[in-house]
Residue, then its C-alpha position, 0 to 999 in steps of 0.5 A: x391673295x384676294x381672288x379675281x372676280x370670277x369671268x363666268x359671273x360676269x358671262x353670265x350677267x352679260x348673257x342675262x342682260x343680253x337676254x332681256x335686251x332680246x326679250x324686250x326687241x321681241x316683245x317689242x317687234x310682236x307689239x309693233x307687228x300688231x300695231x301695224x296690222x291693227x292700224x292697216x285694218x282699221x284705216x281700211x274700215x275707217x276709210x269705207x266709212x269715210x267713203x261712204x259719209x263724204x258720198x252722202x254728204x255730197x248727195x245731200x249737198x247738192x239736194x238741199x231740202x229737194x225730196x221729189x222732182x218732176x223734169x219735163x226736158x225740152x216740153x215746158x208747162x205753165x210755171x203755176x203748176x208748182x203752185x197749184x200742187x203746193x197749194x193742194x198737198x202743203x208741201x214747198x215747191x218751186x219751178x225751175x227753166x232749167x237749160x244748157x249753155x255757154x258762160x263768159x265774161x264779156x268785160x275781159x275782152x280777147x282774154x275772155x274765155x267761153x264755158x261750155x257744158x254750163x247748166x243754165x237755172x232759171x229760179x225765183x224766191x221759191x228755191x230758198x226754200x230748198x236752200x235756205x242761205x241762197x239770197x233772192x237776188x231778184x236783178x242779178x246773176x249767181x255762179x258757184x264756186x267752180x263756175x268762178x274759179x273757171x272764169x276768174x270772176x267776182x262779184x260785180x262782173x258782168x256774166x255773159x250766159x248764151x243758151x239754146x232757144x228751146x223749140x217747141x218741136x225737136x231740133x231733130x224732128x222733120x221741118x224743125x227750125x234751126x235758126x236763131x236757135x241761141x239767145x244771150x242774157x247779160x247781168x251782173x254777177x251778184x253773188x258766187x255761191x258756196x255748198x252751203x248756199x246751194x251752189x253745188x245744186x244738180x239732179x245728176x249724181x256727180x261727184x264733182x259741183x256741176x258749173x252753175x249759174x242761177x238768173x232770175x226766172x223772168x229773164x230766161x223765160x223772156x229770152x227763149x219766149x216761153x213766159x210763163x213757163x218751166x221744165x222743172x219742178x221740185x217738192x219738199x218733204x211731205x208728199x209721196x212721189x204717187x200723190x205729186x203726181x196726182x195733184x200734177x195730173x189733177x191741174x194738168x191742162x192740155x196747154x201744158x202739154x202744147x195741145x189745142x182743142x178748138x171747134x172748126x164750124x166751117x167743117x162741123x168738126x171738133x180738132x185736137x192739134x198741137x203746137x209741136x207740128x206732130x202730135x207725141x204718139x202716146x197723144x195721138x193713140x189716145x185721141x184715136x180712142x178718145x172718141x167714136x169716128x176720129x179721124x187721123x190727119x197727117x199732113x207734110x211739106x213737099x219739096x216736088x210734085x212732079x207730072x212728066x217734065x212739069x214741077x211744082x216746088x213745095x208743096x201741102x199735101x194732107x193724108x186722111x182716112x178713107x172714107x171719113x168725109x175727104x176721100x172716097x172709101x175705095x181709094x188706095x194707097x197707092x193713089x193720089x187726088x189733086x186739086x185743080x189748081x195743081x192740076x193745070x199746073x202739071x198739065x195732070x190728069x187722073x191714070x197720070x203718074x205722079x212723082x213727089x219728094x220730101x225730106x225725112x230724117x235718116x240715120x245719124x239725125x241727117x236730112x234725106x231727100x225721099x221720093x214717092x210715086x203715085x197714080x192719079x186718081x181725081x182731080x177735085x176742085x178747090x171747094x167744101x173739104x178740099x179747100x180747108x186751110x186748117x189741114x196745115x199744122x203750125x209749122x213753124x217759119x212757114x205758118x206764120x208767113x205771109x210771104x212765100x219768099x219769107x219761108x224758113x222751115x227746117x228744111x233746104x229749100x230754095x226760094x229761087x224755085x217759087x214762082x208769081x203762081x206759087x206766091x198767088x195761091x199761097x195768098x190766096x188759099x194760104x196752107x190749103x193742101x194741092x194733094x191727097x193721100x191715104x193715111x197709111x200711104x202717108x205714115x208709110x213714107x213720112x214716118x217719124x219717132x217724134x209722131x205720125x199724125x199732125x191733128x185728130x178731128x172728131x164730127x160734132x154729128x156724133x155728139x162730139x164737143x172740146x170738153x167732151x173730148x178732152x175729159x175722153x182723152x184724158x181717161x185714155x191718157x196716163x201722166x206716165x205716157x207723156x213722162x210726167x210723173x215726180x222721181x224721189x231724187x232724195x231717196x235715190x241720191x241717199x241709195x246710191x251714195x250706200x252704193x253696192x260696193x262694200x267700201x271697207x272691204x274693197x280698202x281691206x282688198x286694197x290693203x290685203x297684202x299689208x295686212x298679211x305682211x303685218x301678221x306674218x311679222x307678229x306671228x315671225x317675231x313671236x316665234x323668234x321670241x319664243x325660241x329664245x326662251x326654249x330653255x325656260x319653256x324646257x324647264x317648265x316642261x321638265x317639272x311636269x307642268x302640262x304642255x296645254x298649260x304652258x301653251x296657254x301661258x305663253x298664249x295670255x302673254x301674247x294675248x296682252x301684248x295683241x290686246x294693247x296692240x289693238x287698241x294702240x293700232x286703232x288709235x293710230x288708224x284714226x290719225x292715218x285715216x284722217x291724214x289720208x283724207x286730207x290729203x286727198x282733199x288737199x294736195x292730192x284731191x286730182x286722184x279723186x276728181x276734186x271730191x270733198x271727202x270728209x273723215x267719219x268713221x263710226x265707233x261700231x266700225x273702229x270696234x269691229x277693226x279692232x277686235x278682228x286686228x286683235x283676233x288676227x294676231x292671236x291667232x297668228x300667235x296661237x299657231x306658234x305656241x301649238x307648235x312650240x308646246x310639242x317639242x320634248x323638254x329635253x330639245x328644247x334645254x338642249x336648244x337653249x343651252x346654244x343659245x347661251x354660247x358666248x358672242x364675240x361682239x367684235x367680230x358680230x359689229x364688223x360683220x354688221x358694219x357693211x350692212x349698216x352702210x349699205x343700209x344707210x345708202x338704200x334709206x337715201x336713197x329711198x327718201x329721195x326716190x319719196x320725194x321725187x314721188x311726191x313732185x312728178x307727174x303720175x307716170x314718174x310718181x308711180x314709179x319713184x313710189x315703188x322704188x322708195x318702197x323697195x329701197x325701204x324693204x332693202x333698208x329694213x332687211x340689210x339693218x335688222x339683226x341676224x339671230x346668232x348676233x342678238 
């Protein structure tokens, strides 16, 4: 008779063939451990990269050709200016009426929507040069993106742009004028403008394209009244900010700053006064300086004077240094000089106390009504140095008024107090002053941050003269006093899109855990790999082979395997970062504020994540072998030999069948918890991502196979 087949032969060959199919699960499981940290490392690095690219770009998106920038705020200098330092340093240059205002489109009627926070640029030709695919556009209007989006407009839309009338004193300042303090400007859209052609143009560093809309310089300058001028300049390359500023300081004129210097015959006198009611304090001290025997002058608009039961409404009265031609060198501060007329109408008389109130600015910008007690010290009549008009600066609304009852200063006032007598002197002696008082006493009372004196005079008997003068308070001057000096917006945008921050490492932070779950599973796999293979371990062992050799022949093993790994998982990372990028600049770009974030990841940065991913692993794998190469020969045939034991393969599926169904249930369930994540808002999406996740983990650890059943 033929024997049977041997039954151990074929145990074998199914222990053989179940062993491979291990080693290979193993192999496999080291392998995509690798691959998974390498590719979390290396997106992590990438996406740094990315960051840091996508800020730069921005940066340079909104600058153009803009290398240096000169902001004046609310003072506006002659537009010229940018000419004359183009001229004098070869450099391109452009002026800019830069303002903040409100944008709507007025042809949409009750479904036309006011845009606020909108900045407002006054630009001609020049700013091409800073942009060269801007048009010139010299009759029409030019939003950006955003703005159109915002309002629903195209192009050939009438734009309807309000902005707030610059003043040429501060809004906040004492006897500012508040009325009409906006003005529209209407024009046909002409173009919506992409980055490209200058659209997300700011000096703010932002993120997101600012709301901008561009009109033809001469149409803002008419509107706010300023002809002729501008609050911004911006330089090309080719020019250091410290030589800007010199050119600008070397072309500077006192009218850029809203200053006068005339000649007074009637009082031998040269003044240096400004447009701006208060001369700026840097000013003002250096006027002081600027020539011997200065004087300072301070002169303000009171609500009262009062004398007992008798008032007088609203009122000039002048603060002057002692002793410098007004008033005598003796007098106090404490003490007051009335003219004549003022006088007779408080029936006053000199030891008579004296009661006057004014407005000053308090605290939260509010007008407070203040009031000052004064002993009378003379009466002088309206003659020589008590009648001099020219002690009012230009206040405006009052200034420029022939009639008192016409009167709109910045402050309450009610017309109803003036009086016939009132209007009469006003005719007649206009701003004259009816009262006197030391300078200290008036920079006690009328102190204020916008300046504390309205005019410096200088007497012509001390060789005194407007060019004189002026070259004088110009060396006492600096640009940097009056905050006129070029900032490197360029260089500082390119410095703060670097940042501080390390962006790869705070995304390795981000992903720190991962990282670790990922090496833990090489490092679990390569372990388990290793302990199925004892026997052989064991065997070369018994043979004398030395335990560092083999140590180093399972660490070459896994060195490949981590090698291939790397490379595999940076490849990957490259496809995840550039997804992850895309959907934050696609259906996800509200996480970062609508951000255009760019892929770019550089080849030293891939290098590095790759060879920290492979060293990661080997060394993850280097702890197992160093423990692994420890164990006697004679432990580890005896561990392999168990391991050989037969399998009841039917008793291993129906043990793993509940787990498989369980299992199946945990990845629906998870893929629908992912979905949800995907459609909800941010509180229900945070919370369907979780639990997707830990249905996945739950899905992952019910499905693998137990060692025994392998």
């Amino acid at each position: 008779m033929t024997a049977s087949p041997q039954k151990p032969n074929i145990s074998l060959l199914s222990l053989a063939i179940r062993s491979s199919r291990f080693h290979f699960r193993s192999t496999l499981g080291v392998f995509l451990g690798a691959v998974l940290g390498a590719a979390i490392l290396v997106g992590a690095l990438a996406v740094g990269d990315s960051v840091r690219y996508s800020l730069r770009q921005m940066a340079l998106s909104r600058l153009g050709n803009i290398h240096h920038v000169l902001v004046g705020n609310e003072k506006f200098f002659r537009a010229e200016l940018a000419q004359n330092i183009a001229a004098e340093r070869n450099v391109s240059a452009a002026p800019l009426a830069f303002l903040r205002g409100t944008a709507s489109l007025p042809d949409k009627g009750a479904d036309s929507v006011a845009i606020g926070r909108v900045q407002v640029i006054g630009r001609d030709e020049s700013l091409a040069k800073f942009f060269p695919k801007m048009p010139a556009m010299p009759d029409a209007a030019m939003i950006n993106l955003r703005l159109a989006s915002k309002l629903g407009a195209k192009v050939g839309d009438e734009i309807l742009v309000r902005v707030e009338k610059p003043s040429l004193l501060s809004r906040d300042a004492p006897l500012s004028k508040v009325d009409d303090a906006s003005v529209t400007i209407r024009l046909p859209i002409g173009k919506i403008l992409s980055d490209d052609e200058g659209g997300r143009f700011s000096l703010e560093a932002n993120q997101i394209p600012p709301l901008t809309v561009f009109l033809p310089i001469a149409k803002v300058q008419d509107a706010i009244s300023l002809a002729g001028r501008a609050n911004v300049i911006l330089l090309g390359d080719g020019v250091t900010p410290s030589d800007a500023t010199q050119s600008l300081w070397k072309n500077w004129q006192f009218t850029d700053a809203g200053l006068e210097l005339r000649t007074l015959p009637l009082t031998q006198q040269v003044e240096l006064r400004t447009d701006r009611v208060f001369l700026d304090p840097p000013i003002g001290d250096a006027a002081l300086k600027g020539q011997t025997n200065s004087q300072g002058i301070l002169t303000y608009f009171v609500n009262e004077l009062r004398v007992n039961a008798k008032t007088t409404p609203y009122s000039v009265v002048s603060a002057l240094e002692p002793g410098k031609g007004v008033i005598p060198n003796t007098m106090q501060d404490d003490e007051i000089i009335l003219n004549q007329w003022l006088a007779d109408d408080l029936g006053a008389k000199p030891g008579d106390t004296l009661t006057t109130k004014f407005w000053v600015v308090g605290q939260l910008r509010k007008l407070e009504e203040k009031t000052q007690t004064f002993k009378v010290r003379a009466v002088v009549p309206i003659a020589g140095n008590f009648a001099d008009r020219e002690l009012m600066p230009n206040i405006p609304g009052l200034s420029d008024k022939k009639n008192c009852r016409e009167w709109e200063p910045g402050v309450p006032i009610d017309l109803k107090k003036i009086r016939d007598k009132d209007e009469a002197y006003w005719t007649t002696y206009k701003g004259t002053p009816k009262a006197f008082i030391t300078l200290k006493a008036g920079q006690n009372i009328w102190n204020n941050r916008f300046g504390n004196l309205t005019m410096v005079r200088y007497p012509l008997s001390a060789g005194a003269s407007a060019q004189n003068t002026e070259m004088c308070i110009r060396q006492a001057l600096s640009p940097g006093m009056l905050g006129l000096f070029f900032v490197p917006v360029r260089e500082q945008a390119l410095i703060a899109s670097k940042g501080g921050m390390d962006f790869g490492g705070l995304f390795i932070g981000f992903s720190f855990f991962l990282i670790v779950a990922a090496l833990l599973l090489t490092a679990l796999m390569f372990a388990l790999s290793v302990e199925q293979r004892s026997e052989e371990v064991g065997t070369l062992l018994a043979l004398g082979i030395p335990p560092k050799t083999v140590q180093r022949l399972l660490l070459l093993e896994g060195a490949a395997i981590a090698l291939l790994a790397a490379i595999v998982g940076t490849l990957l990372a490259t496809l995840y970062t550039r997804a992850v990028v895309a959907g934050l600049s696609g259906v996800w770009s509200g996480a970062v504020g609508n951000a255009a974030l760019q892929y770019h990841a550089e080849p030293k940065t891939l290098a590095i994540g790759a060879a920290i991913a492979f060293l990661t692993a080997l060394f993850s794998i280097w702890l197992v072998t160093r423990r692994q190469a420890k164990v006697p020969a004679r432990e580890l045939l005896a561990s392999g030999a168990e391991h050989t034991a037969p399998i009841d393969s039917k008793a291993s599926k129906s043990n793993r069948l509940p787990g498989l169904i369980t299992g199946a249930i945990t990845l629906i369930g998870a893929l629908i918890l992912a979905f949800a994540a995907s459609k909800g808002d941010s509180g229900t999406a945070a919370g369907a991502f979780f639990g997707a996740g830990a249905l996945s983990v739950s899905y992952t650890h019910l499905t693998l196979p137990t060692n025994r059943e392998v």
